[in-house]
VOGU-3710 file (C-alpha; in Angstrom, 3 decimals, decimal comma):
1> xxxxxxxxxx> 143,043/81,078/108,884  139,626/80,614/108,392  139,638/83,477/105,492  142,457/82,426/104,057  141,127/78,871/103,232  138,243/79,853/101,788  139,486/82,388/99,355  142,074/78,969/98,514  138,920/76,998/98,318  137,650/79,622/95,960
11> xxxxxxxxxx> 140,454/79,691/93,883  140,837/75,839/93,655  137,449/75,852/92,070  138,888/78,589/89,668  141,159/76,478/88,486  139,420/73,037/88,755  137,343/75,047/85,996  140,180/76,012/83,913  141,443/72,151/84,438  137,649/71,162/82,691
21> xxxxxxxxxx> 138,649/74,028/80,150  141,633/72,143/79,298  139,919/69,261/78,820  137,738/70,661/76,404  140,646/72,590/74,889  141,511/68,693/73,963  138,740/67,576/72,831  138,616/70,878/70,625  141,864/70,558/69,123  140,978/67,335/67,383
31> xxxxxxxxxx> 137,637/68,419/66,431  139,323/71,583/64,481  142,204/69,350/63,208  139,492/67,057/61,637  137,595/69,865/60,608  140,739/71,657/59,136  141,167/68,170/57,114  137,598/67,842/56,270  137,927/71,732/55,146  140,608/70,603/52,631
41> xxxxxxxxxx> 138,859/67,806/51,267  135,902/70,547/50,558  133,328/67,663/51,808  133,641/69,279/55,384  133,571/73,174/54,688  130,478/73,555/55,650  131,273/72,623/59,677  134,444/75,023/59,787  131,932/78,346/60,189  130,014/76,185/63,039
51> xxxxxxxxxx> 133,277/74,958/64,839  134,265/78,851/64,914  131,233/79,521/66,504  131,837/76,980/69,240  135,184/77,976/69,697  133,556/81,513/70,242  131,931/80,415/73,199  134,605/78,353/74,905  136,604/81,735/74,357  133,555/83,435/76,213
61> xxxxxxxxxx> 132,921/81,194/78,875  136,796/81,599/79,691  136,042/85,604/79,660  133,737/85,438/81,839  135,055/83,354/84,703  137,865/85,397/84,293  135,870/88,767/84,715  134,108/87,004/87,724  137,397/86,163/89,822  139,147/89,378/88,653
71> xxxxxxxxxx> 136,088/91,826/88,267  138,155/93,248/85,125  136,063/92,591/81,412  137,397/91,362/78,974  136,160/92,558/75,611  135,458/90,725/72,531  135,934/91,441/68,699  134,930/88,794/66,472  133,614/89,338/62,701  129,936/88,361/62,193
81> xxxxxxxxxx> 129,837/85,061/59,930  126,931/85,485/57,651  126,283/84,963/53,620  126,681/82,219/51,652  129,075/79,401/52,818  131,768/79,981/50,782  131,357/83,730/52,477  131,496/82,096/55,858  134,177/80,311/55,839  136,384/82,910/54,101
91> xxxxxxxxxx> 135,184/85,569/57,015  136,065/82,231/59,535  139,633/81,964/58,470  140,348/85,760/57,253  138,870/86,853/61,482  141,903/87,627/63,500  139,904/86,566/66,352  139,619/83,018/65,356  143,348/83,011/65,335  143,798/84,582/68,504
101> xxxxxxxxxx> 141,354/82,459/70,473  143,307/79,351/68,727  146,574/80,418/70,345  144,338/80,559/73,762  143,386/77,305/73,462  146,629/75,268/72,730  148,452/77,925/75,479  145,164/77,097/78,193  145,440/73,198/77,379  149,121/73,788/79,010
111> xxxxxxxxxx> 148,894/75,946/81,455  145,611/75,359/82,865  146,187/71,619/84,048  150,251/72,794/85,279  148,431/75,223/87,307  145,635/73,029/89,046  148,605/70,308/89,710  150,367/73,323/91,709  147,166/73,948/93,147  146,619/70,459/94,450
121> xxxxxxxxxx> 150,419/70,360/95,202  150,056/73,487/97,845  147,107/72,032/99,236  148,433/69,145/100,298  151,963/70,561/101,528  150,147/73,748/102,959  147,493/72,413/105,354  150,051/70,548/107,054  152,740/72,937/107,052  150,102/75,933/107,939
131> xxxxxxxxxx> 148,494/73,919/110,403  151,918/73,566/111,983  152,458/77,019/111,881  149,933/78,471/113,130  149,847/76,361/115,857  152,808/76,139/117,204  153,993/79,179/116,447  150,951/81,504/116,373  151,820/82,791/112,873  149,234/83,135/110,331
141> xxxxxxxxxx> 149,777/81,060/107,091  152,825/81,162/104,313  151,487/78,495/101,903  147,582/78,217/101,072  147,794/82,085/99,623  149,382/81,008/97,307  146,627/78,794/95,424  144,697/81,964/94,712  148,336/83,319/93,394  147,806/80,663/91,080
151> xxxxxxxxxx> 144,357/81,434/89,897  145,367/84,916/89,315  147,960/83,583/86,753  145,918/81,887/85,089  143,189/85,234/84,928  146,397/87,241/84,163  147,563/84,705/81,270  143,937/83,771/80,031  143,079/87,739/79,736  146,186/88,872/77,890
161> xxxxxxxxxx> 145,858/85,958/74,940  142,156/86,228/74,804  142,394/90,445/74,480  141,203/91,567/71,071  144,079/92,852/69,343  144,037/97,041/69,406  143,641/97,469/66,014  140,027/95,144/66,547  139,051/97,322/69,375  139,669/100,478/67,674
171> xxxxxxxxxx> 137,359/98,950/65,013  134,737/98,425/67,282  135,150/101,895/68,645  135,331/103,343/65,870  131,577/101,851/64,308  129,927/102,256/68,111  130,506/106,369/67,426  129,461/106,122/63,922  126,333/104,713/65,499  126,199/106,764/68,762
181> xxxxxxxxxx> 126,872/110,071/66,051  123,387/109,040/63,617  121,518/108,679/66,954  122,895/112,059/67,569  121,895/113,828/64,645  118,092/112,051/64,465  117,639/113,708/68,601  119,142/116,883/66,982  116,629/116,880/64,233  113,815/115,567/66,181
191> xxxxxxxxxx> 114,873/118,363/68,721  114,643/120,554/66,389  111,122/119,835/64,365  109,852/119,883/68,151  111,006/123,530/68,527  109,762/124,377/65,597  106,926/122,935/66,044  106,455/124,486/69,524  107,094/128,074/68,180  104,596/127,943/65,115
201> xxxxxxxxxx> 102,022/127,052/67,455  102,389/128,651/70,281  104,426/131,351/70,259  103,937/132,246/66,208  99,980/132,059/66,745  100,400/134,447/69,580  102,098/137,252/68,682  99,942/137,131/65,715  97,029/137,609/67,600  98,734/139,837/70,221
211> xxxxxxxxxx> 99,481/141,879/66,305  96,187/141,909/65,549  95,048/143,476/68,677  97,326/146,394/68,831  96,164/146,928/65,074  92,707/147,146/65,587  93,291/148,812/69,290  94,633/151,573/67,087  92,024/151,935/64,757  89,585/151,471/67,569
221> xxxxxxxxxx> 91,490/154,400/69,437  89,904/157,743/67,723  86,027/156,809/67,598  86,111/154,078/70,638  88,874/154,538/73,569  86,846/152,252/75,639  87,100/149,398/72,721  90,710/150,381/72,391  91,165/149,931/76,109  90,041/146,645/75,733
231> xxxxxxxxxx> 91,892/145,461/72,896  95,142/146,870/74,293  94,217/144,910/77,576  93,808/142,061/75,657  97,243/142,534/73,833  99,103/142,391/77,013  97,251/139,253/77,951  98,599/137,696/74,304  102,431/139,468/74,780  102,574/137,689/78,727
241> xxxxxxxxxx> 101,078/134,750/77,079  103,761/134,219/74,143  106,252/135,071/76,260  105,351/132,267/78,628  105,579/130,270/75,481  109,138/131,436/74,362  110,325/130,166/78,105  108,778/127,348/77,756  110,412/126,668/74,268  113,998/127,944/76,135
251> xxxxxxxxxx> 113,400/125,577/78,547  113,406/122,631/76,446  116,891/123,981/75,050  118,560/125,046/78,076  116,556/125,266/81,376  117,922/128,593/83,033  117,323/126,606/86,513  120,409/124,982/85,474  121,836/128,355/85,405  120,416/129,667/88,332
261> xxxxxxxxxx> 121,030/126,209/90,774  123,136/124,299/89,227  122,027/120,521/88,709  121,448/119,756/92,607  118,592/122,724/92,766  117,488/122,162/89,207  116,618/118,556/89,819  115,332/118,835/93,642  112,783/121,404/91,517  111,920/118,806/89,308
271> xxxxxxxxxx> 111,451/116,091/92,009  109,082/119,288/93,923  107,128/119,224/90,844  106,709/115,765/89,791  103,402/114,836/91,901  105,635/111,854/93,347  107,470/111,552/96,663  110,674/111,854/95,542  114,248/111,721/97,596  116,979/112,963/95,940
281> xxxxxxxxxx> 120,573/112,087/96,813  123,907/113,962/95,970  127,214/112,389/96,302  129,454/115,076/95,570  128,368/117,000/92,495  127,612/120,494/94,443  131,271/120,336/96,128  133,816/121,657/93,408  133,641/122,694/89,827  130,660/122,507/87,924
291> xxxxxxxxxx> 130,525/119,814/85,187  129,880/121,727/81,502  126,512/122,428/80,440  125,486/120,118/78,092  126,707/117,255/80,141  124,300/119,362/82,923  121,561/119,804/80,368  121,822/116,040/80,021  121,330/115,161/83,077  118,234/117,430/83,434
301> xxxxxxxxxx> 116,437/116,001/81,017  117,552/112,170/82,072  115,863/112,861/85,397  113,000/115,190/84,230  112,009/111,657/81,344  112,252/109,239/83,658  110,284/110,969/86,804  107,628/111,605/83,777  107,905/107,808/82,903  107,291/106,665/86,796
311> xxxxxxxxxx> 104,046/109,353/86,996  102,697/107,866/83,613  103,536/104,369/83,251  105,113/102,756/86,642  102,168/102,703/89,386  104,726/103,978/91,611  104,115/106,849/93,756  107,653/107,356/94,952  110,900/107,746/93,269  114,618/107,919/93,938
321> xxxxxxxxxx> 117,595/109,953/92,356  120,801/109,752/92,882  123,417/111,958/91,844  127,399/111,204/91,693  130,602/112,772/90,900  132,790/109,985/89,487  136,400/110,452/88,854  135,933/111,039/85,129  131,792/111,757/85,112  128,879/112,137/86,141
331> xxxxxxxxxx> 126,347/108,941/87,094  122,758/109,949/87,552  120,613/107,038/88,809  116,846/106,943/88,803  114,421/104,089/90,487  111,805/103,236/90,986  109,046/100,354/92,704  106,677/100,462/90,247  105,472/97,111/88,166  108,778/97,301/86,006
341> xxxxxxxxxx> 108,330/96,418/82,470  109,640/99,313/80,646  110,534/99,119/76,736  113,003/101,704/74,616  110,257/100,621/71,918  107,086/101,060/73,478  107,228/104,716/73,799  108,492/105,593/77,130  111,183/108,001/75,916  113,906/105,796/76,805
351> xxxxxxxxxx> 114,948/106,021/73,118  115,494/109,711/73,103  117,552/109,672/76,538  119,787/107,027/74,990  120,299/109,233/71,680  120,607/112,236/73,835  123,100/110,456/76,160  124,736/108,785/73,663  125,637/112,293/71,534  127,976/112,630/74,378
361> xxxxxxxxxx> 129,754/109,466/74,498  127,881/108,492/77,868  126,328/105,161/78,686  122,777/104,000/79,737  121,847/100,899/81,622  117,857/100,025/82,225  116,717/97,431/84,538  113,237/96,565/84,785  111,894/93,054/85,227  108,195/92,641/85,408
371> xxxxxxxxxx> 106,950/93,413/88,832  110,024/95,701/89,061  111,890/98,027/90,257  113,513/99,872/87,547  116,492/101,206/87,463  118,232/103,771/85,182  121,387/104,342/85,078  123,284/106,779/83,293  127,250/108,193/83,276  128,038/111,006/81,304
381> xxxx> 131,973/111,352/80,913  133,422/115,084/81,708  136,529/116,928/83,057  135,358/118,726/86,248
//
């Protein structure tokens, strides 16, 4: 009983909010018919844009109290209003959102003050019918349940007129991969000045040098074997050297680890070798299929940037990882205790993890107030 009047109690206030909503909704549908006549006496154009833009936040405070009693988002499309005036108001008017969140608000001004009357209504019938019920005939309530019935209808209602229409969100989509797909190419190019860049230098310079040894090693060999000795000795040194190089430069590409332990090993070798006390937690990924290897390779590197950005810049001196299979991806989280603070700009690598994650349509979340923690989180979508 107890329960079941507080989740009412909670919904009542659900509503008693979508009842002030309504009142606003009022208010706001004489404001935009005045507007609208101000508009078409040209004296008043210049408040449409701004009235949009207010209307824009009723519509997101509604969104949001929706998401909080229903846990579902709901997204938003709206067309930025900048230029000119005359610019403004055309994008105002000519923004399918604007339209959509009008039909919200003379729908809400209805339905949200019908629904807190019900509301009020079962209140008043149910706690003395329910009180009646339950105590005379031990039976737990029939009528209070239904006030957060009510709240969901309005949620339900609210949501489906304030959705973007699919042809907005496909929009949206479509310019968040354009973006995600440049960030893509600049890590690909970056990627690959740094391998160049890693080969002319090290590698390159050593198996030149390791060439010039075995070239004067054979001129040496005739009049000084004990020169040539040397130089060959030296040689070897150079070929083991370069080739330490060439893993190292593979290892930036692809690390075999991956190969050899899968993502579990590879990263519990990472945390070994950090110089922090690290704890890493798998939920899932080791049992079943493998998730493909550049979602893998991803995840790698996530984990092997931030570990480096807790030894350099955090203060901490431990770490944890987490690890997840999620129905449709993989979700690697990294945190820390360290003094928090961290910046995409301020060259922490953050940028290049998003641009990596983002070439493969996955997400990145950072959290990290002053004073800490920080957390990174990161899904990678794949088909295990």
């Amino acid at each position: 009983m107890r329960e079941t009047v507080r989740r009412a109690g909670l919904a009542t206030g659900q509503l008693g909010v979508a009842a002030a909503v309504a009142i606003v909704s009022y208010l706001f549908i004489a404001l935009i018919l005045f507007t609208a006549v101000l508009t078409l006496l040209v004296v008043g154009a210049g408040v449409l844009p701004e009235t949009v833009l207010l209307l824009r936040r009723v519509a997101g405070f509604k969104r949001e109290r929706v998401a909080a009693w229903t846990g579902r988002r709901i997204p938003q499309a709206y067309v930025p209003l900048v230029g000119g005036l005359r610019e403004r108001v055309r994008l105002a008017l000519g923004d399918p959102g604007t339209w959509r969140d009008l039909r919200w608000l003379g729908a809400h001004f209805v339905y949200g003050w019908l629904l807190l009357y019900a509301a009020l209504l079962v209140w008043g019938v149910g706690l003395v019918v329910d009180g009646v019920w339950a105590g005379l005939l031990r039976r737990p309530p029939v009528l209070l349940p239904l006030v957060a019935r009510l709240a969901d209808l309005d949620a339900r209602w609210s949501g489906v007129l304030l959705a973007p229409a699919p042809s907005a969100e496909l929009a949206d989509r479509v310019e968040e991969l354009t973006e995600s797909r440049a960030g893509a190419v600049a890590a690909h190019g970056a990627e690959l000045r740094r391998i160049e860049r890693d080969l002319h230098d090290g590698a390159q310079a050593r198996l030149v040098a390791l060439s010039m040894r075995i070239g004067l090693a054979r001129r040496a060999y005739a009049k000084d074997p004990d020169a040539a000795h040397r130089l060959m000795g030296d040689a070897q040194d150079q070929a083991e050297e370069a080739l330490a190089e060439l893993r190292h430069v593979v290892r930036g590409i692809h690390p075999p680890i991956l190969t050899d332990r899968g993502l579990v090993g590879a990263v519990r070798a990472l945390a070994a070798g950090s110089g922090l006390d690290v704890a890493v937690a798998d939920a899932g990924v080791e049992r079943g299929e493998r998730a493909p290897a550049a979602v893998e390779a991803a995840a790698y590197f996530v984990v092997a940037e931030a570990l480096t950005n807790v030894a350099k810049h955090s203060g901490a001196g431990r770490a944890d990882v987490e690890l997840a299979r999620l129905a449709r991806g993989l979700k690697v989280v990294v945190r820390d205790e360290g003094r928090g603070g961290a910046d995409a700009s301020g060259g922490s690598g953050l940028l290049g993890m998003r641009r990596r994650v983002a070439a493969l349509d996955g997400t990145v979340e950072v959290s990290s107030p002053a004073g800490g923690p920080t957390v990174i989180e990161v899904e990678l979508p794949c088909v295990w």
